[in-house]
NUZA-932219 format. One record per atom (N, C-alpha, C): x, y, z; residue in three letters. Coordinates in steps of 0.001 Angstrom, whole numbers, plus 524288, in hexadecimal, padded with zeros to 5 digits. Example, Ala and Ser with C-alpha at 12.3 -4.5 7.8 and 13.67 -1.06 7.14 Angstrom:
residues 2
833867E9C681E78ALA8300C7EE6C81E78ALA833907F31C81E78ALA832327F73681BA8SER835667FBDC81BE4SER832648001E81EBESER
This chain:
residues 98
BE480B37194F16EUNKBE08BB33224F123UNKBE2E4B2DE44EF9DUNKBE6E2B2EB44EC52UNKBE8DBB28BC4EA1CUNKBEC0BB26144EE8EUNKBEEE3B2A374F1F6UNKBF209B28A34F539UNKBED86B26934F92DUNKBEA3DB28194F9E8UNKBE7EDB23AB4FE17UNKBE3ACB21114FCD7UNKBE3EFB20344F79FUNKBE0F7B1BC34F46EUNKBE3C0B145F4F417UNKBE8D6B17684F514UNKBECFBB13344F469UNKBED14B0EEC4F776UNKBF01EB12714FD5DUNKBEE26B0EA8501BEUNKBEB36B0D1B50374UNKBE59CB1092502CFUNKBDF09B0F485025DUNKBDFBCB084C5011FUNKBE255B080B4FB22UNKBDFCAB03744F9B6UNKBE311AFF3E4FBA3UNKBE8D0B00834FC40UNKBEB18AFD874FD56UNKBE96CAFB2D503AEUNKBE695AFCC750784UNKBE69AAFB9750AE1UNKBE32DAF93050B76UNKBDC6AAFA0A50786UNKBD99FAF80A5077BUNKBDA30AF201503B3UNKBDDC3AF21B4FFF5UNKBDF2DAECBE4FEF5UNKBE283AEA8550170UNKBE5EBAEBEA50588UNKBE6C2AE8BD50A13UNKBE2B9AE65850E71UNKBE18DAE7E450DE1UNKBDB1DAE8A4512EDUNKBD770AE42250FF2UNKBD70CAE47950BB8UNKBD498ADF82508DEUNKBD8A5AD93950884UNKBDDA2ADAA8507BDUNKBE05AAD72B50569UNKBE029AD2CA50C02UNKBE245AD63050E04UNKBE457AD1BC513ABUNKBE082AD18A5161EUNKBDD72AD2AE517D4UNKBD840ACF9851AA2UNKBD723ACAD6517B7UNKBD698ACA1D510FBUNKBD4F5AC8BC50F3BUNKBDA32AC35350EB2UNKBDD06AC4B950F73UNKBE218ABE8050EEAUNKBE2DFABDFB5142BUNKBE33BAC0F7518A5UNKBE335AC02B51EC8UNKBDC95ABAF951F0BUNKBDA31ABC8851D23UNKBD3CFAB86851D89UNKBD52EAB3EE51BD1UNKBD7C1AB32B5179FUNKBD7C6AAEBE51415UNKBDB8FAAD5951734UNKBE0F4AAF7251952UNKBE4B6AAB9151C0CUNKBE0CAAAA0A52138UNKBDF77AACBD523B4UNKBDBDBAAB7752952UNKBD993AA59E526AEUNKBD676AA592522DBUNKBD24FAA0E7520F3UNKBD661A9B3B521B9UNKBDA85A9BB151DC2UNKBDF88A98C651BB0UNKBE01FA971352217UNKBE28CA99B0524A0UNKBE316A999552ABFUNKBE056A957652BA8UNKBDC37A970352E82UNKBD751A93BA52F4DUNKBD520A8F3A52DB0UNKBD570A8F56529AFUNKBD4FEA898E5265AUNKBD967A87D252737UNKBDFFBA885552843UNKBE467A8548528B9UNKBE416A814052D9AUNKBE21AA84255319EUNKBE077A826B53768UNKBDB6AA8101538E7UNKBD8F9A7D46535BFUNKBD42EA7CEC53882UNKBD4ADA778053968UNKBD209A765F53E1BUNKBD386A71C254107UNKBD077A6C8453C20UNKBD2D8A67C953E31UNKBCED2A639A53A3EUNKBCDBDA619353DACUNKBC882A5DAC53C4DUNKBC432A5C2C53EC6UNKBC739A574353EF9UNKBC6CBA522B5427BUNKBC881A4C5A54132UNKBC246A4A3954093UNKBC1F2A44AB53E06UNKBBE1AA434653BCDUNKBBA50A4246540D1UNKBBAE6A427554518UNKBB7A0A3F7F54A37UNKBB51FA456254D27UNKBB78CA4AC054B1FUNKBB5A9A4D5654BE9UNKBB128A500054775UNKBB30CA503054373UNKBAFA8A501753D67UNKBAB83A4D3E53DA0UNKBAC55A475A53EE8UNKBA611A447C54182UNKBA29FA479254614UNKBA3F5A47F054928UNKBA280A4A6D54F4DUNKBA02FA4EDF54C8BUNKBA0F3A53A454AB8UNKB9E23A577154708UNKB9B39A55E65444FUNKB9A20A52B854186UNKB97F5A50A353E35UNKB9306A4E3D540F6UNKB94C6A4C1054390UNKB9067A486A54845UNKB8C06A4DAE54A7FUNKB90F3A51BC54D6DUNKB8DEEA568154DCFUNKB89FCA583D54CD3UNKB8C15A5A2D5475AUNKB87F7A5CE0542FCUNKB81B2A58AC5437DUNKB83FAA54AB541F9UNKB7FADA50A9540EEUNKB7A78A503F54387UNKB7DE7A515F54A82UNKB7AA6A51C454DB0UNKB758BA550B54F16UNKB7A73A58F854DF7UNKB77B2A5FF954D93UNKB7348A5FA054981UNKB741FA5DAF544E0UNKB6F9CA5D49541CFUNKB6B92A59DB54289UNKB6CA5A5542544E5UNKB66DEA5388544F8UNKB63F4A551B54847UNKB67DBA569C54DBCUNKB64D2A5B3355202UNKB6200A5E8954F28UNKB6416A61A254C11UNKB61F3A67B554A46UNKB5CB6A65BE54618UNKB5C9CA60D75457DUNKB58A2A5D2E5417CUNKB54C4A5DF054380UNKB5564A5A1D54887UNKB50F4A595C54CB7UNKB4E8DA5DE154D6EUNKB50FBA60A954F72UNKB5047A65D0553C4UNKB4B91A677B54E70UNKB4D00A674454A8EUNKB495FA690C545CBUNKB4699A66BB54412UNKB45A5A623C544F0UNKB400EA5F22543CFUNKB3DE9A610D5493DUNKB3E99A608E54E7EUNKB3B5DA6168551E3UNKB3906A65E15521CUNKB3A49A6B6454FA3UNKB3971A6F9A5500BUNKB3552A715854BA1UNKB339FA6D04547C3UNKB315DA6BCD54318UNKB2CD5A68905445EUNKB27D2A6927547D7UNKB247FA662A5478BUNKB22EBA6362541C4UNKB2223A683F53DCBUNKB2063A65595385EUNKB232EA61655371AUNKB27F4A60C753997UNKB2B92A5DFE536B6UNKB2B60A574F5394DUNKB296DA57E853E97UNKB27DCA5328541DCUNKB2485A514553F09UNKB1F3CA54C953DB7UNKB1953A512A53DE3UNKB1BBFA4DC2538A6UNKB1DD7A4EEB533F8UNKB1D5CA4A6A52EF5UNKB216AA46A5531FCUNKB2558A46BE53612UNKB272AA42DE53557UNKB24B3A3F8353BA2UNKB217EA412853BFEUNKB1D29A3DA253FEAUNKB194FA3AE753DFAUNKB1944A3E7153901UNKB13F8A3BCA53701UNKB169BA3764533B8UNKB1CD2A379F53169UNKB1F2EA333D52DA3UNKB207FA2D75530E4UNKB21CAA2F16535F2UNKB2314A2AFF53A7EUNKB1E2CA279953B04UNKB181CA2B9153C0EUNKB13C5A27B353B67UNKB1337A2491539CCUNKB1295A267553305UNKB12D5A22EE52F67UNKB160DA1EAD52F3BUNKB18FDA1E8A52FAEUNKB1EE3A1BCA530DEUNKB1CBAA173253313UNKB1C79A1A3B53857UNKB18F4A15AB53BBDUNKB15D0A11CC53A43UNKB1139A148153A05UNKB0E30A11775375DUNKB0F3EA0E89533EFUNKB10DAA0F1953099UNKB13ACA0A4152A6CUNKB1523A05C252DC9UNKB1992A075153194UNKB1C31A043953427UNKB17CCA004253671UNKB147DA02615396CUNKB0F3E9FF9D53BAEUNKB0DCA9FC4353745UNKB0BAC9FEA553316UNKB094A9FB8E52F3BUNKB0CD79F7AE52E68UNKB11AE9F63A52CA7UNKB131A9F42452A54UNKB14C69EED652EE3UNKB15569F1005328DUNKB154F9ECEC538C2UNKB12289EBE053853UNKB0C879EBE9536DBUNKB08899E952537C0UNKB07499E5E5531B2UNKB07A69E6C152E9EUNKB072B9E3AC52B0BUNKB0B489DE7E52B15UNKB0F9F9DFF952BBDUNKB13C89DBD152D64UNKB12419D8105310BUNKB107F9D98C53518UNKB0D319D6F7539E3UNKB09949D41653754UNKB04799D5B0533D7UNKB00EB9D47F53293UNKB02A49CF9652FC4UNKB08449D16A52BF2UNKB09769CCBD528B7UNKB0C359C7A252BF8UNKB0DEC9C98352F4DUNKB0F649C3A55328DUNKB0B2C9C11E5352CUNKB07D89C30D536BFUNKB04679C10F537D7UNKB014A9BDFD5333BUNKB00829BFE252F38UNKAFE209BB7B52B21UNKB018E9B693528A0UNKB06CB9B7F652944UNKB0AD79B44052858UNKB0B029B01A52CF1UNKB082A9B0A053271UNKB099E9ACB453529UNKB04029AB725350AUNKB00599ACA853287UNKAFA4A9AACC53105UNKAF9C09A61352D4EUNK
């Protein structure tokens, strides 16, 4: 029993040991060689992403009626002020050339 308890373990702590430093050199590897970005491509990704998100924005307000009506109803308002305040301005030049 002891005699093949021995190599039992010894083989099974081989079996642990080098997979386990074979991974870590693979990683080391990998990270030694990885290409670098130059800054005009780092922008261009960047620009990318940017894009992709306000797409994926949109695409999600449109798919969101609830999310239209308050900002239809804030644009109204908007409006309107704007109206009001064009017209009082108006109103006031007109009493200034009175």
């Amino acid at each position: 029993m002891k005699k093949l308890m021995g190599p039992g373990a010894m083989l099974l702590a081989g079996l642990l040991v080098i997979p386990g430093n074979l991974w870590l050199a693979g990683r080391a590897l990998a990270q030694s060689q990885a290409p670098t970005m130059s800054d005009k491509q780092y922008q261009e990704l960047q620009q990318k992403r940017q894009e992709e998100w306000e797409y994926l924005d949109q695409k999600e307000k449109k798919q969101h009626p609830g999310v239209r009506y308050p900002e239809a109803v804030k644009r109204q308002e908007d409006a309107e002020k704007r109206r009001k305040d064009a017209e009082r301005r108006l109103r006031e030049q007109k009493e200034e050339e009175q």
